[in-house]
C-alpha positions, 0 to 999 in steps of 0.5 A, spaced: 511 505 440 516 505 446 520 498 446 522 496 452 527 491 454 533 490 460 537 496 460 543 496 465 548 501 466 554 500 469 553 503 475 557 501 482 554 498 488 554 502 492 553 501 500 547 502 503 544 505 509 540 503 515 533 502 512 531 507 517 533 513 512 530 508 506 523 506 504 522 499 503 515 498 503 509 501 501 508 503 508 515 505 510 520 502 514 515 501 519 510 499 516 506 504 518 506 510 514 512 513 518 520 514 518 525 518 523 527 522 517 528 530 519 531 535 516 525 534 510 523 541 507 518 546 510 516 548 502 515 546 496 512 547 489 512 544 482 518 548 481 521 551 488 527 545 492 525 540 487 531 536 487 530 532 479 523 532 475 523 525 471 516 524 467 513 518 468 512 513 460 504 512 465 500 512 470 500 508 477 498 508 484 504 505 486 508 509 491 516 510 490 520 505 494 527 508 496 532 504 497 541 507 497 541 510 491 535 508 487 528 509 486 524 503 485 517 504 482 511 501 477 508 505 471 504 502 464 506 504 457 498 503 455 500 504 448 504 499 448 500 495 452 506 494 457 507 493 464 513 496 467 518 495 473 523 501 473 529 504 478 531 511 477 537 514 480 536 517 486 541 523 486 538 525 478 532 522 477 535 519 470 533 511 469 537 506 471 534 501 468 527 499 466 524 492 463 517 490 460 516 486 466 508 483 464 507 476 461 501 479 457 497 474 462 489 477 461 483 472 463 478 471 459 480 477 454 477 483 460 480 490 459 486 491 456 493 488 458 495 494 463 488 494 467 480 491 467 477 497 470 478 504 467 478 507 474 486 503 476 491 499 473 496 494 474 501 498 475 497 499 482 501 495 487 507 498 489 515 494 489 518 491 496 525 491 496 531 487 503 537 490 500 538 484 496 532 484 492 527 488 488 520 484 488 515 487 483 508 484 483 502 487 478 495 486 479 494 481 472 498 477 478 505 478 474 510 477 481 517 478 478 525 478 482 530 482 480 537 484 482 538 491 484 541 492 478 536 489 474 537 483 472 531 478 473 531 472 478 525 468 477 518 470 475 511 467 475 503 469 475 499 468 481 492 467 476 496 462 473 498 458 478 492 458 482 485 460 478 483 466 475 482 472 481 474 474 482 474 481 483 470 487 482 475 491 481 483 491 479 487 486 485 492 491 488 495 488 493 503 490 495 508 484 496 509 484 503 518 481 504 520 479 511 525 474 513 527 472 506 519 470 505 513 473 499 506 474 504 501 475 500 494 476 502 489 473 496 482 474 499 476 474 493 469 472 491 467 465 491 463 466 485 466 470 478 465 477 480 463 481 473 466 475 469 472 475 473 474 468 476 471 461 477 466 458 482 468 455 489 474 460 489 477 460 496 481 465 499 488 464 502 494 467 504 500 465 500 508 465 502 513 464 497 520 464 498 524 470 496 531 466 493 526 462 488 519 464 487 517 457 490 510 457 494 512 456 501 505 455 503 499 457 501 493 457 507 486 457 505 483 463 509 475 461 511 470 467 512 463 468 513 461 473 508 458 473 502 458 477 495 463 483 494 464 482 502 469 477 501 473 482 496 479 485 500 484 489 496 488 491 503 497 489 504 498 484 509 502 487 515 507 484 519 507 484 527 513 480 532 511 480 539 515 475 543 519 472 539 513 470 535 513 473 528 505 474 526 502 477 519 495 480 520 490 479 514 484 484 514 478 482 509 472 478 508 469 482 514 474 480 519 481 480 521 487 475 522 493 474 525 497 468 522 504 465 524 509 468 519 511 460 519 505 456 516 500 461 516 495 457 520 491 462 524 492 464 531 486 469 533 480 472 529 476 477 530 470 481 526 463 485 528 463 491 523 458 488 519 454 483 523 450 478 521 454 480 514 448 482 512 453 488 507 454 484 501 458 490 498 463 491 502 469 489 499 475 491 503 481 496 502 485 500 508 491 494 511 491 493 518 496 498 522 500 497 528 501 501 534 501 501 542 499 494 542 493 495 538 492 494 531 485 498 526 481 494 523 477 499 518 471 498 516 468 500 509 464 505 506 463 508 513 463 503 518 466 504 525 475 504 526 476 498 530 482 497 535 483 490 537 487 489 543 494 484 539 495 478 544 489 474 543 488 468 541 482 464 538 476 467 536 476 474 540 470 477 543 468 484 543 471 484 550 478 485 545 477 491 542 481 497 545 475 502 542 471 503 536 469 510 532 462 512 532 456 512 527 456 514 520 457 523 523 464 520 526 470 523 521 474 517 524 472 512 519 475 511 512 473 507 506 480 507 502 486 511 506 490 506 511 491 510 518 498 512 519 501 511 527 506 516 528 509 519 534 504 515 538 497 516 536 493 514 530 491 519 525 485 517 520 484 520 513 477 520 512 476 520 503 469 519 505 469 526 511 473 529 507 477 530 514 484 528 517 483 526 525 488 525 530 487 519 535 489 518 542 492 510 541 489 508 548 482 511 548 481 513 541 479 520 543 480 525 537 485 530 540 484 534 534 480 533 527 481 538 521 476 539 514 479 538 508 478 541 500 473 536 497 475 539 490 478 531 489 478 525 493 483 523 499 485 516 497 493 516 498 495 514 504 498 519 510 505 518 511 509 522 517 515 524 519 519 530 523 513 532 526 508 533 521 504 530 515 503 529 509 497 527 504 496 529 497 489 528 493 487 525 487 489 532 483 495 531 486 495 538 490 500 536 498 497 538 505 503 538 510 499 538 516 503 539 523 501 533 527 502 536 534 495 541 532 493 540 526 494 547 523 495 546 515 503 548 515 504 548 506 500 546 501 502 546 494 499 543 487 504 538 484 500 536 479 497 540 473 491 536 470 491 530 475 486 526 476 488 520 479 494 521 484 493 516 490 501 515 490 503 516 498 508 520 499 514 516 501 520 520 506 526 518 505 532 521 509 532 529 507 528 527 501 521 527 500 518 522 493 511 526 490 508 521 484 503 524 480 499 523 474 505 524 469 511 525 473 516 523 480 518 529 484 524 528 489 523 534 493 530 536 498 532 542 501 537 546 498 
């Protein structure tokens, strides 16, 4: 078995560049998939423009978070039955640091220490870094701080301080960092989920400071649905209009934008399960941003909902901008989030097996392209340099045009995967392709 401990190299701290050329969040630098990174190779393999290959100690649903000159990412030693907060080295991919940084917190003796559901793991959420600071969160509810040279700041586990989470499946939420402020969106059952969790759970939105770990405040979201309904697994997204800061919730049938502030709730809307008649409808794609819209995904074939941003109190239909069609409609999407790139939606249907563009304003699709259903699509798109990126569970990569929809390359990345749901992350000329086993960091030569 692998020991992993603190391992720090003595490497210069470099300065570091505009995030515009980094990827400090789950969804990029803008918080919705894209970057204005150019430059990006028009073809690649498992061995052709690979820059450096570095095998990974296990697997993980986390996307590679890029920032300067390291590479942040989550992975298990499942032998060891550890969890791991790792940085490579971006020019060469060789570890810079690693840390067993899991404290082993498992309730009630559920699956192993590195997951309870055989289908995800721990290692599912991804980092987020300011530049001052990398925050790993894992979905055992272990949150830890490090300097961006490794040495741990503070850490302490969700479960513990605020009840045993009650989900069905392995809690997979990205920390969301803004303005020196953790957001985290714990939306759960209210009774144990597969013997998970406690009655009378409630739902909340958590902020806690960056510097110190300390829980800003923790504001108990309400919600009308019932059952697995209730479940959410979506990032919280931030969104400033105005001089206001607002940080939008998805999940348990509705949407909600709170002030970044206080968290108390500014305006709510939801009607794609009316009656909350659907009990099994736990949530999973964030909320996405764009031409003063935000989409509400609904799952397991329920419409994509465009509401209008700038409302307050509970919305009427009257604030939806659009909604997507019945269940034949290839703009819906049970796990991908949408990605809004060079001014439009483009909507990643797992379920359609179908990539659709989308006019922003009308919700027209201008053009809709079929994909292999080989393996599942449930990484999420990113986009840059006037195209796309989107890999499936057998880590095979489309790059698809984003003016037409034509299929400009693919390329099987990874031999034997079976669950790659890593979103490309774009960084500068550079392109992060996580697999099964291995992180690729493609480049033009």
């Amino acid at each position: 078995m692998r020991t992993f401990t603190s391992r720090l190299l003595a490497v210069s701290f470099l300065a570091l560049p505009a995030f515009a050329q980094d990827w400090p969040h789950w969804r990029g630098p803008n918080f919705d998939g894209s970057s204005p990174a150019t430059g990006l190779p028009k073809s690649f393999s498992a061995t052709e423009n690979v820059k450096w290959k570095a095998e990974l100690p296990g697997s993980g649903a986390s996307t590679p978070i890029v920032l300067g000159e390291r590479v942040f990412l989550t992975s298990i030693d499942e032998e060891g039955g550890v969890l791991l907060a790792m940085c490579l080295d971006r020019k060469s991919g060789e570890e810079l640091w690693v840390d067993a940084a899991g404290s082993g917190y498992q309730p009630a003796d559920q699956g192993s220490p590195t997951s309870i559901r055989n289908r995800s793991n721990y290692a599912s959420p991804s980092a987020v870094t300011d530049g001052k600071r990398v925050l790993f969160f894992f979905g055992n509810g272990d949150l830890v701080s490090y300097t961006l040279e490794g040495e741990r700041q503070w850490e302490r586990n969700l479960q513990k301080d605020f009840g045993d989470f009650a989900f069905q499946w392995t809690f997979s939420v990205s920390p969301t960092l803004l303005d020196g402020v953790i957001f985290l969106p714990i939306l759960q059952r209210n009774e144990p989920a597969g013997g998970l969790g406690k009655p009378g759970a409630e739902s909340f939105l958590l902020a806690l400071d960056a510097d110190t770990g300390k829980t800003r405040y923790r504001h108990v979201r309400p919600s009308a649905a019932t059952g697995e309904s209730l479940e959410s697994y979506a990032t919280a997204i931030p969104y400033s209009s105005e001089g206001q800061t607002q940080i939008l919730v998805v999940g348990g049938d509705v949407i909600t934008g709170h002030d970044a502030q206080d968290g108390r709730e500014l305006w709510r809307w939801g009607n794609w399960n009316p009656g909350h008649r659907e009990v099994w409808w736990r949530l999973v794609p964030s909320p996405v941003v764009g031409a003063g819209i935000v989409l509400a995904c609904g799952p397991k074939g329920a419409p994509v909902c465009a509401v209008k941003l700038g409302g307050a109190g509970e919305l009427a239909d009257t604030s939806l901008a659009w909604k997507s069609g019945d269940r034949r409609d290839p703009v819906t999407t049970d796990v991908p989030t949408p990605l809004f790139y060079d001014g439009d939606f483009f909507v990643l249907s797992d379920l359609r097996n179908a990539l659709t563009r989308v006019e922003a304003a009308t919700g027209k699709a201008l053009w809709s392209v079929k994909l292999s259903s080989e393996h599942k699509w449930r990484a999420s798109p990113s986009g840059a340099d006037g195209r796309l990126w989107l890999m499936d569970h057998g880590a095979n990569v489309l790059v698809i045009d984003a003016a037409s929809g034509e299929t400009l390359h693919q390329a099987a990345m990874g031999a034997g995967s079976e669950q790659a749901r890593s979103s490309i992350t774009i960084a500068g000329n550079q392109l992060f392709i996580r697999t099964d086993t291995h992180l690729f960091c493609i480049a033009a030569k």
